[in-house]
TORVEX-309783 format. One record per residue (C-alpha): x, y, z; residue in one letter. Coordinates in steps of 0.001 Angstrom, whole numbers, plus 500000, padded with zeros to 6 digits. Example, Ala and Ser with C-alpha at 12.3 -4.5 7.8 and 13.67 -1.06 7.14 Angstrom:
<rs>
512300495500507800a;513670498940507140s;
</rs>
This chain:
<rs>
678066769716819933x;680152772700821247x;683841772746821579x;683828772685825844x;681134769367825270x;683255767839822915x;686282768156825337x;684387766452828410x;682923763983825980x;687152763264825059x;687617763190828865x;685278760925830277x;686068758260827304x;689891759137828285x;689105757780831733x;687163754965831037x;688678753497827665x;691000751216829787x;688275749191831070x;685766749444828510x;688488748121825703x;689106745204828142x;685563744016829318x;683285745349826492x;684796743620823431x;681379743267821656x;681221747021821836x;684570747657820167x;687483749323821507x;688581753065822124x;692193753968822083x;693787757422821223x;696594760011822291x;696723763601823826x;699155766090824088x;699537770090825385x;702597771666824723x;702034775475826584x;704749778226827245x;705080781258829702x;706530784087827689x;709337786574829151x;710078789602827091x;713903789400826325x;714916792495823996x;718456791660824528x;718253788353822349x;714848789633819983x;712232787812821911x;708981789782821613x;706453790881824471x;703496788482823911x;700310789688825087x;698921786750826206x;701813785947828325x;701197782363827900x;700245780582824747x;699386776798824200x;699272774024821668x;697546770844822348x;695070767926820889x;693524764877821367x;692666761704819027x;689947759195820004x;689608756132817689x;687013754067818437x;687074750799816246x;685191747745815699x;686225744921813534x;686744746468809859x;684871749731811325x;687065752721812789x;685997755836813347x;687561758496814972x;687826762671815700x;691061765133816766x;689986768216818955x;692850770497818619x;693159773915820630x;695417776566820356x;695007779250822570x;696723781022820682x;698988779044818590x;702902779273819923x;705153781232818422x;706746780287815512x;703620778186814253x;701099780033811692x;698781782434814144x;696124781395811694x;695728778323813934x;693638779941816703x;690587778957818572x;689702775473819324x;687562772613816965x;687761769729815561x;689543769778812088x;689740766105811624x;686852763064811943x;686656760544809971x;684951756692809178x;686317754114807687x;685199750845806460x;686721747855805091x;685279744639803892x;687089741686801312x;689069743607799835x;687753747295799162x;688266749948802096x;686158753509801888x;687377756488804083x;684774759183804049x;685765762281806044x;689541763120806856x;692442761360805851x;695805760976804888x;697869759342801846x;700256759139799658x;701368758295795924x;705132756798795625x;707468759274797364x;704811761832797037x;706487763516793964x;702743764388792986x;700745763892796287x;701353763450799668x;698745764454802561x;700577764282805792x;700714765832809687x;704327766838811081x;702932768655814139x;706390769496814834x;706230771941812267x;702603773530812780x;702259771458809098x;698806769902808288x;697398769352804240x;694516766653806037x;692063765914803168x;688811766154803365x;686654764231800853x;686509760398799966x;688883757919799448x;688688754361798420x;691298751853798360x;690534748253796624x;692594745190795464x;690496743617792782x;693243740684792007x;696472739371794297x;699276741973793880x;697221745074792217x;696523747680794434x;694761750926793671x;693564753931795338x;691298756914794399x;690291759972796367x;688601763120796004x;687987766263798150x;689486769682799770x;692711770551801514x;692884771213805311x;693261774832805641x;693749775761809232x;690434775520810475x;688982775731807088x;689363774433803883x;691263775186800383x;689512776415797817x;690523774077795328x;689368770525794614x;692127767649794364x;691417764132792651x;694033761338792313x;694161757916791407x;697427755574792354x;697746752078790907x;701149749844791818x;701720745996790686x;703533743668792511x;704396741348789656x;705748738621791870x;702310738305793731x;700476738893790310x;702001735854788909x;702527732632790115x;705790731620787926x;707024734694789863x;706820734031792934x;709685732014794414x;711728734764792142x;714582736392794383x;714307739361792575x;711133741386793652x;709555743707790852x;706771746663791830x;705540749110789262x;702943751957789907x;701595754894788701x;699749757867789441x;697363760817788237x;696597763833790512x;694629767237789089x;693138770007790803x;690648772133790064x;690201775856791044x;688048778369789387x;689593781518787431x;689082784867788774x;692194786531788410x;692085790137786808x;695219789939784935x;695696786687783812x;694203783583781811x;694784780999784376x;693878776837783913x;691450776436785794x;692602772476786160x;695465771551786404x;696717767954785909x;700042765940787621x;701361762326786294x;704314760113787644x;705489756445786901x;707566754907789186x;709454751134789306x;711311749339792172x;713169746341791898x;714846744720795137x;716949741592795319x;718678740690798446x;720976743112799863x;720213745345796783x;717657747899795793x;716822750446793179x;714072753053792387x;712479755739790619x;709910757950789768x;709375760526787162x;706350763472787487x;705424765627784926x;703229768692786054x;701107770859783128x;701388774530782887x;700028775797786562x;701173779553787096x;700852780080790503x;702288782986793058x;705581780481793766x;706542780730790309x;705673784420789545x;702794783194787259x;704402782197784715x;703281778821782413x;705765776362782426x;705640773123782830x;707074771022785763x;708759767643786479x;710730765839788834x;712894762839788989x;714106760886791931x;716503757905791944x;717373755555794671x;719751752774795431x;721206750958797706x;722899747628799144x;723110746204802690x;724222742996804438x;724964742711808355x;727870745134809504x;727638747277805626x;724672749504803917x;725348751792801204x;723016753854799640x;722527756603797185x;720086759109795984x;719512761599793563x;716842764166792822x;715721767168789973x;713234769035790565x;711952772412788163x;708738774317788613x;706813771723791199x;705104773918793431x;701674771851793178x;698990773335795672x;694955773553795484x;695480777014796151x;697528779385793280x;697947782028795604x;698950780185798569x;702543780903800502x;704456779238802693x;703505775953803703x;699641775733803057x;698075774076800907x;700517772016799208x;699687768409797015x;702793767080796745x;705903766633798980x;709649766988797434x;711956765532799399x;715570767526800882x;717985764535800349x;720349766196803076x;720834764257806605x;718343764816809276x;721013766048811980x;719201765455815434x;722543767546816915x;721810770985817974x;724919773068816201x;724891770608813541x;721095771411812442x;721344775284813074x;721299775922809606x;718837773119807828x;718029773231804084x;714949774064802514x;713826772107799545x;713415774771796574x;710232773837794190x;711296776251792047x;714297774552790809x;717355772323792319x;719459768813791654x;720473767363794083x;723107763814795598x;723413762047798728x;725017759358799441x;725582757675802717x;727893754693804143x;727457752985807281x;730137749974808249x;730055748407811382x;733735747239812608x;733756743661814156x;734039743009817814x;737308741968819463x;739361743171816437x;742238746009816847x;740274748672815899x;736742747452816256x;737517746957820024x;735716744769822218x;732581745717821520x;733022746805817757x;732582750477816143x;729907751896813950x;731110754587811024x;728537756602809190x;729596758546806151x;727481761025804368x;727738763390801612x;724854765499800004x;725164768694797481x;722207770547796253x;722744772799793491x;720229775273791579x;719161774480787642x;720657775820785409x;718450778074783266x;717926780539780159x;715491783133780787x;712978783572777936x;711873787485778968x;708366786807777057x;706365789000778852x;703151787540776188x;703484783851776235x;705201784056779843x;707165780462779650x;709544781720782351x;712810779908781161x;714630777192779978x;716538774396781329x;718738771668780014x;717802768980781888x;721256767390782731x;722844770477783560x;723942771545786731x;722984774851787465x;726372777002789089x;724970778332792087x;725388776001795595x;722541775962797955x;723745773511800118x;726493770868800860x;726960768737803658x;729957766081804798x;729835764217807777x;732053761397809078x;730580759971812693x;732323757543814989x;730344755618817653x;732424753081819726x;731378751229822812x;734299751271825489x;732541748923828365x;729557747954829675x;729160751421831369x;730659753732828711x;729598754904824817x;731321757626823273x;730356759158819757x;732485761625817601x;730483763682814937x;732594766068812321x;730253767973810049x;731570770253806994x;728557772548805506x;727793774907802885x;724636776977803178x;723205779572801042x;721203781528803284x;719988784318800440x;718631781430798528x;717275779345801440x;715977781926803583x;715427785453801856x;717787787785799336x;720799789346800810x;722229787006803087x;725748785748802436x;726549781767802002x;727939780048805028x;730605777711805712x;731182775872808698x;732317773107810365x;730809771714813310x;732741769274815951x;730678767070818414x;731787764616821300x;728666762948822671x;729672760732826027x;727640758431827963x;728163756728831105x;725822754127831859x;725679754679836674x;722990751353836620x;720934749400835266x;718463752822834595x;720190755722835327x;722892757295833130x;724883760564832320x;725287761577829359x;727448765012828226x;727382766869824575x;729798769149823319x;729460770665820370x;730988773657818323x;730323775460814962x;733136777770813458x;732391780213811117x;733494783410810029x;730198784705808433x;726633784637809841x;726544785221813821x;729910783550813853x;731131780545816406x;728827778924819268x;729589776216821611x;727618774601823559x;727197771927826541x;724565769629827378x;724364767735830720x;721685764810831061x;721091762669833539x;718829759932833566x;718048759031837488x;715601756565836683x;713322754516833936x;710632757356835118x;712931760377835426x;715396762634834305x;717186766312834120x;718748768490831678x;720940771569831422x;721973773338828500x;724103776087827208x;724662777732823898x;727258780348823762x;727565783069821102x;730734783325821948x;732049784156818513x;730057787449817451x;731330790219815647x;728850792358817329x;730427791872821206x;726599792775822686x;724922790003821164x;727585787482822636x;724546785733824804x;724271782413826845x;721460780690826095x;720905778547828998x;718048775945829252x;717076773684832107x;715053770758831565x;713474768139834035x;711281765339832755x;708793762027834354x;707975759248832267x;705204756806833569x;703842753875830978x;702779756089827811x;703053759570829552x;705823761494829644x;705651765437831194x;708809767677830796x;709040771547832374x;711700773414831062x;712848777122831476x;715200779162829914x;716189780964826343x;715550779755823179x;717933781217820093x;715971782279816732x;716334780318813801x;715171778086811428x;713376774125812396x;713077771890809269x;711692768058808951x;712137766605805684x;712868769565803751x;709781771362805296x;710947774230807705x;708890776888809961x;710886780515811363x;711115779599815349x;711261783073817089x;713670783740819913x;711916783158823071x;712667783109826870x;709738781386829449x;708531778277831198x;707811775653828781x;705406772568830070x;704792769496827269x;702616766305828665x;701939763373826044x;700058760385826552x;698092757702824664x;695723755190825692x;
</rs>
């Protein structure tokens, strides 16, 4: 079926899937979500924004799920024409990466197709989408999933890595087992304290054919991992340990890797506190050795730094390192009680957090015939900082119509590590009063302030955000960020952006126009270059 068939196929089901869910039950049901995101392109030399050709270039896709009782089945036509910038321009054309069927009966549940999943915190596997981020590592293979007692649960899959609109070269297998001990035995069960335990085995398998080198041609992963929760309280880990996989991230050489991460925490009404840590040396695990950036990767390492969702404070997100990095955060949230002197009458919410990520520290080896790279003591901070973040946030509710939140941020970020050689590291501090006043019962303004000071880098911005919300269905936006603090007096630009938006049921369509700085975007320690740009942006969403 060609691509333009496909699409009207999409369409027509689009239109009628309402009706057809409702009044056809014996038939199944069809549900599924669509979304364009396209931009007009201006050449702006004055801020580094490129001509692009096309003039306009799009993003968009659509998911159709059709599924009856323990059957679902379903396809994603995506369509970049071409891909906008910032995302890989290896995503081009239009097809349908992604289909899939899936069937589950008692208690066994076979995926053939596409599909993702994931073992513990991923440490060793983890096949996800963050479309945000042009980031897709889809599988494409088998995958079963059974419970053969109460409180065992296990999972094994084989096949090939999405690769655009292709697929990896190499083959992935894995096999995940966890116990829940207080559903595998009865004497357990009324037990407050709530005990899991898993494990996991991933390899990969890609043939030889490098000139130089001797390379395994599979290449095997392992974790363990234990939880234990009772009440308020929790605490976990997980260990990997990674053979000997020389690869183009680590210069080739054949060193083993591992990983650790430990979590805990405690929470009752109006406190949480929790705390993580993290080492991680030589895990770059992908089904392709000679793969860059962010294809083709098995396993997912997590940041541990705060995902800042303010503009100034996230203008210079970290970048987990596979090659090597320890890592703490900790966070405290307390919740002041109404009516009291400094809770107020409607009480006040504090958030705390702290995270430092620091290289390994290492010995190199310079053995240019067994080519083991280094060595690292495995409790031993490495010296160099790569990143450090503080932040103490204050949200207080003054009256029914007003909400106010203060945000102080104090960072640390090595740019030549994070980003490429020669930049400097970067301190700042970033300030942020975000006001809202509440007009009726669904219409609101709300104003953001923010600055960043810094003496290295591009120096200080500010910038102002006005949104209003005029209704449940609509709503405007203007923004401003101001270079104000440039050595270089020329490049001292406004970057102005004007947004209007309509909401109706599950669609939502925003038109924006204006300037868009360069920089880095991350999610979860996964981060894509975003190219300065100036244009007409229109996004729709909408799901059925």
């Amino acid at each position: 079926m060609s691509g333009k068939a496909i699409l009207q196929f999409s369409i027509l089901f689009f239109l009628i899937s309402p009706s057809f869910a409702q009044t056809n039950n014996n038939w199944g049901e069809i549900h599924g979500n669509f979304q364009v995101d396209a931009q007009y392109y201006n050449p702006d030399s004055a801020i580094g924004a490129p001509p692009v050709p096309e003039k306009m270039l799009m993003n968009a896709f659509a998911n159709i799920i059709y599924t009856k009782g323990n059957f679902t089945a379903g396809v994603r036509y995506e369509s970049y024409l071409n891909a906008l910038q910032g995302f890989d321009p290896r995503y081009k054309n239009s097809g349908i990466p992604y289909r899939f069927a899936s069937y589950k009966v008692n208690n066994i549940e076979i995926t053939v197709g596409s599909f993702y999943e994931q073992f513990g915190n991923g440490l060793i596997f983890r096949s996800y989408e963050e479309r945000a981020l042009g980031y897709d590592n889809a599988m494409d293979g088998i995958r079963l999933r059974i419970e053969p007692f109460h409180g065992i649960y296990l999972k094994g899959l084989i096949g090939k890595q999405r690769y655009f609109f292709d697929e990896g070269q190499g083959i992935v297998r894995g096999i995940d087992g966890e116990f829940q001990f207080n559903e595998i035995f009865t004497m357990l069960k009324d037990m407050k304290t709530k005990i899991s335990l898993g494990g996991s085995f991933v390899s990969k398998y890609q043939p030889d054919q490098d000139p130089i080198y001797r390379l395994p041609e599979n290449v095997g992963a392992s974790s363990g991992r234990l939880n234990l929760i009772r009440g308020g309280f929790t605490l976990g880990g997980e260990y990997a340990y990674k053979i000997n996989d020389p690869s183009s991230t680590n210069g080739y050489i054949y060193k083993p890797g591992e990983a650790l991460f430990l979590t805990t925490g405690y929470s009752q009404k109006g406190i949480g506190i929790s705390l993580s840590a993290k080492r991680i040396d030589n895990m770059s695990f992908r089904s392709d050795r000679t793969a860059t950036g962010n294809s083709l990767l098995i396993n997912y390492l997590p940041a541990l730094s705060m995902q800042h969702t303010y503009s100034l404070a996230a203008f210079y997100p970290y970048a987990t390192q596979p090659n090597g990095e320890m890592g703490l955060q900790g966070e405290f949230v307390y919740k002041i009680k109404k009516d009291s002197k400094i809770g107020g009458p409607y009480g006040t919410d504090i958030l705390i957090n702290y995270s430092a990520i620091n290289g390994i520290d290492t010995l190199n080896l310079n053995d240019s015939l067994t080519r083991k790279g280094y060595t690292s003591d495995f409790f031993k901070i490495g010296k160099t900082v790569y990143f450090k973040d503080f932040v103490v946030q204050v949200t207080r509710k003054f009256s029914t119509k007003i909400k106010a939140t203060a945000f102080y941020a104090n960072q640390v970020y090595n740019k030549g590590i994070v980003q490429s050689p020669g930049y400097p590291i970067i301190y700042s501090n970033i300030g942020v009063l975000d006001i809202t006043y509440k007009a009726g019962t669904s219409s609101a303004l709300r104003m953001e302030l923010e600055h960043l000071s810094t003496k290295q880098d591009q120096g200080n911005w500010a910038s102002v955000l006005l949104e209003y919300t005029i209704s449940s269905n609509c709503f405007v936006a203007v923004l401003d960020q101001y270079n104000y603090g440039n050595v270089d007096n020329t490049k001292r630009f406004h970057y102005f952006n004007g947004t209007v938006g309509f909401i109706k049921d599950a669609t939502r369509i925003t038109l924006s126009y204006g300037k868009q700085r360069a920089g880095i975007y991350c999610v979860g320690g996964i981060c894509r270059t975003v190219p300065a740009s100036n244009g007409l942006t229109l996004s729709i969403t909408s799901s059925f």
